[in-house]
N, C-alpha and C positions, 0 to 999 in steps of 0.2 A: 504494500500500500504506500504512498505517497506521505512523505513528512514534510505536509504543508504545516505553516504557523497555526498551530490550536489555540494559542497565546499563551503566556504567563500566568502560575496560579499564584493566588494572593501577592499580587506586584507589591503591596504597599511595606508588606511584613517583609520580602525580601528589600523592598526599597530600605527598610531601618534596617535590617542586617547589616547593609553595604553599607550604611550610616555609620553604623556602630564601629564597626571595623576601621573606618578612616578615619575617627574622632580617635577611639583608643591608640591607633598608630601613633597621632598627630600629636595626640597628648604625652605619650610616652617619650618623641624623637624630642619633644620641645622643653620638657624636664630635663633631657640628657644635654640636652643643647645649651640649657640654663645652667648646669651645676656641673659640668665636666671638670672644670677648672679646680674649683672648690673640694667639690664631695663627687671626685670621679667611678668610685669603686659601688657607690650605694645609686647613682645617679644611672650608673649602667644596670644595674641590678633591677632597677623597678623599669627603667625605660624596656630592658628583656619580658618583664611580666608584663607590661602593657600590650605590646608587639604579639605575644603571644595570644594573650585573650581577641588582641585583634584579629590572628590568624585564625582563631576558634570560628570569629562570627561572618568572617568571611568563607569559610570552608561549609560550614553549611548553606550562609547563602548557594555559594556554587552549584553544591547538593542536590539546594531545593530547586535551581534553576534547568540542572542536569535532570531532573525527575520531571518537571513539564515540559523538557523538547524531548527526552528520550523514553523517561521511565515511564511514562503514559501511554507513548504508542504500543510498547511490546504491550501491556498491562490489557488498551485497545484489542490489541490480537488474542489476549487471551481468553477476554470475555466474548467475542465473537465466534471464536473456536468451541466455548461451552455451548452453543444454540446449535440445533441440527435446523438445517434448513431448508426449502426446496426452491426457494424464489419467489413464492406470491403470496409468504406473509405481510401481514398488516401490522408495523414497526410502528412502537411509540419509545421514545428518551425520554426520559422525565430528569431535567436538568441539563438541558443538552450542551448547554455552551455556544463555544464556538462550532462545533460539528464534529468532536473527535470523534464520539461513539456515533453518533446518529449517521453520518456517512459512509462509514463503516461496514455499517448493516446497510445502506442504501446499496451497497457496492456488492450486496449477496443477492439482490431482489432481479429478476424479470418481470414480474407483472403488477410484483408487491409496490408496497408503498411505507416512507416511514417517516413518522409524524416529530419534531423535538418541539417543547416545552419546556421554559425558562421565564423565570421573573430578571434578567438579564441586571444580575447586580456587578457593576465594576470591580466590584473590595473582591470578588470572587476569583474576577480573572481578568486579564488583561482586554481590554476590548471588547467586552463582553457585551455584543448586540443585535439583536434581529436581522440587521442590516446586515453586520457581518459573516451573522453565519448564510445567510441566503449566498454572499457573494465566494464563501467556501463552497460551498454546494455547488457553483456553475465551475468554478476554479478545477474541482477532481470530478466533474464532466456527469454528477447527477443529480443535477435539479429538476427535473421532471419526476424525480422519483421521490424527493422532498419536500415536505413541506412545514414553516416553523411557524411556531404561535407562541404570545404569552400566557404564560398561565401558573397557577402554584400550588405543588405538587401534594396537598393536602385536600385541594378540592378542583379535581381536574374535570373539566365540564364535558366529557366524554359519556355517552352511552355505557352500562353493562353489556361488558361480552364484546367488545370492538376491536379488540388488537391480538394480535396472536401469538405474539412478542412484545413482552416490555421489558425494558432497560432502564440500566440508572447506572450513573459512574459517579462519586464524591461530590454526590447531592444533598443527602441526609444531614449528616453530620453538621450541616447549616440552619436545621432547624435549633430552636430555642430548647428543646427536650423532649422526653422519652417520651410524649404523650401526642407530640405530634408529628415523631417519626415514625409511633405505631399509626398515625392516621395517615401517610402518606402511603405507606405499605398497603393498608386496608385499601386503599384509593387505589392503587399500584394493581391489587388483586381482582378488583371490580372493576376495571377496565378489561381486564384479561378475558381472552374466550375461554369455555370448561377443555382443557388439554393443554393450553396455551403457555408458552414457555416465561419465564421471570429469570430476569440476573440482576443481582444488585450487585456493586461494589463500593464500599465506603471504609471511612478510617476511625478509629478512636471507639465509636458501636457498635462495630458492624458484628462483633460478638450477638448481638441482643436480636440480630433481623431474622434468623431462622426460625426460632419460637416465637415470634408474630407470623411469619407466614404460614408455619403449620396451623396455625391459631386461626387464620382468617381463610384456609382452604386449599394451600397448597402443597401438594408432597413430592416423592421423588428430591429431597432436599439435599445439594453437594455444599457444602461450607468445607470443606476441607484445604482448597487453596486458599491460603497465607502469602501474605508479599509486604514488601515495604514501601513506602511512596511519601516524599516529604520526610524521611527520616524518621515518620509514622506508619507503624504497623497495621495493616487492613488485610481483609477479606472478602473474599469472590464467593457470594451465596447466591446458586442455580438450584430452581425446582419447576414444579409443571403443577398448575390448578389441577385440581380433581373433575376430573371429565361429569 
């Protein structure tokens, strides 16, 4: 698949990263720079811990920067790998973004069709907007096969039974708490046709999604892939509604 720009996740949080890192640099070279003379031996010594903690906030910047252009596409392929597909399912993303996941799946379909859904909030990802992702979709050559809307993932204004595939990639984890990640799920499942396939993947809860969805009607349940992403550990929970 192509590793078009999905954008940057949480720009702001890596923006202070990079922050932090040039300030403790600056601050540390600029103590040494002040007291070399004087107090060379203790001057050097705290300018070394400074530098260092700088290289700390800078290395996970990097990290976290390395994990939205690479570590999300493999992540992309592997959730798409978990669906069996034949080409004319009916694809919904619930938090699509920019299009990583939802094109993806647009890119399995012949006749199918797939829907993303986003409240398109900037602090989430870089560039994060309708407009953009429409212009991803002509960009990897399938717009005709997409189509985006706003919407938010608690109360998706979709029909019971309408999709035959639903998706989600580090969407949840943006809710305020457990009581409205279990309504997105619920939401998530009632969209779903009876047989119809579910992949979530999220970080920080993704412990807690498989006993909601057995809970609201889905089985066949794989939580068994584990991965890291952001230097945050998540999981890949696949199952299938009860026909």
């Amino acid at each position: 698949m192509a590793t078009t720009d999905y954008g940057i996740d949480a720009p702001q949080t890596l923006s202070n990263l990079y922050w932090r890192a040039g300030t403790f640099a600056a601050f540390g070279i600029g103590i040494y720079m002040m007291n070399r003379r004087e107090l060379p031996g203790p001057a050097f010594t705290l300018m070394l811990v400074l530098l260092l903690i700088a290289a700390g906030f800078l290395a996970v910047a990097i990290l976290m920067r390395q994990a939205s252009q690479t570590g999300k596409l493999a992540l992309r392929d592997t959730i798409i790998n978990k669906i069996q597909w034949t080409g004319e399912e009916k694809v919904l993303d619930v938090g699509c973004g920019r299009g990583l996941l939802l094109i993806a799946a647009a890119k399995q379909l012949k006749k199918g069709r797939a829907t993303g859904v986003d409240i398109w909030d900037p602090a989430s990802l870089s560039a994060n907007s309708q407009q953009n992702t429409i212009a991803m979709a002509k960009a990897e050559g399938v717009a005709d096969r997409v189509k985006v809307e706003t919407g938010d993932a608690r109360n998706l204004t979709y029909g019971d039974n309408s999709f035959d595939v639903v998706l989600s990639s580090t969407t949840l984890h943006e809710l305020p708490d457990a009581e409205n990640r279990q309504l997105a799920i619920e939401e998530m499942v009632r969209v779903t046709k009876p047989g119809g396939q579910i992949a979530i993947f999220d970080v920080m809860h993704a412990g807690e999604y498989a006993e909601v969805l057995r809970n609201a009607g889905v089985e066949q349940i794989d939580d068994s892939h584990k991965t890291w992403l952001w230097l945050v550990p998540g999981r890949l929970v696949v199952g299938r509604k009860k026909a």
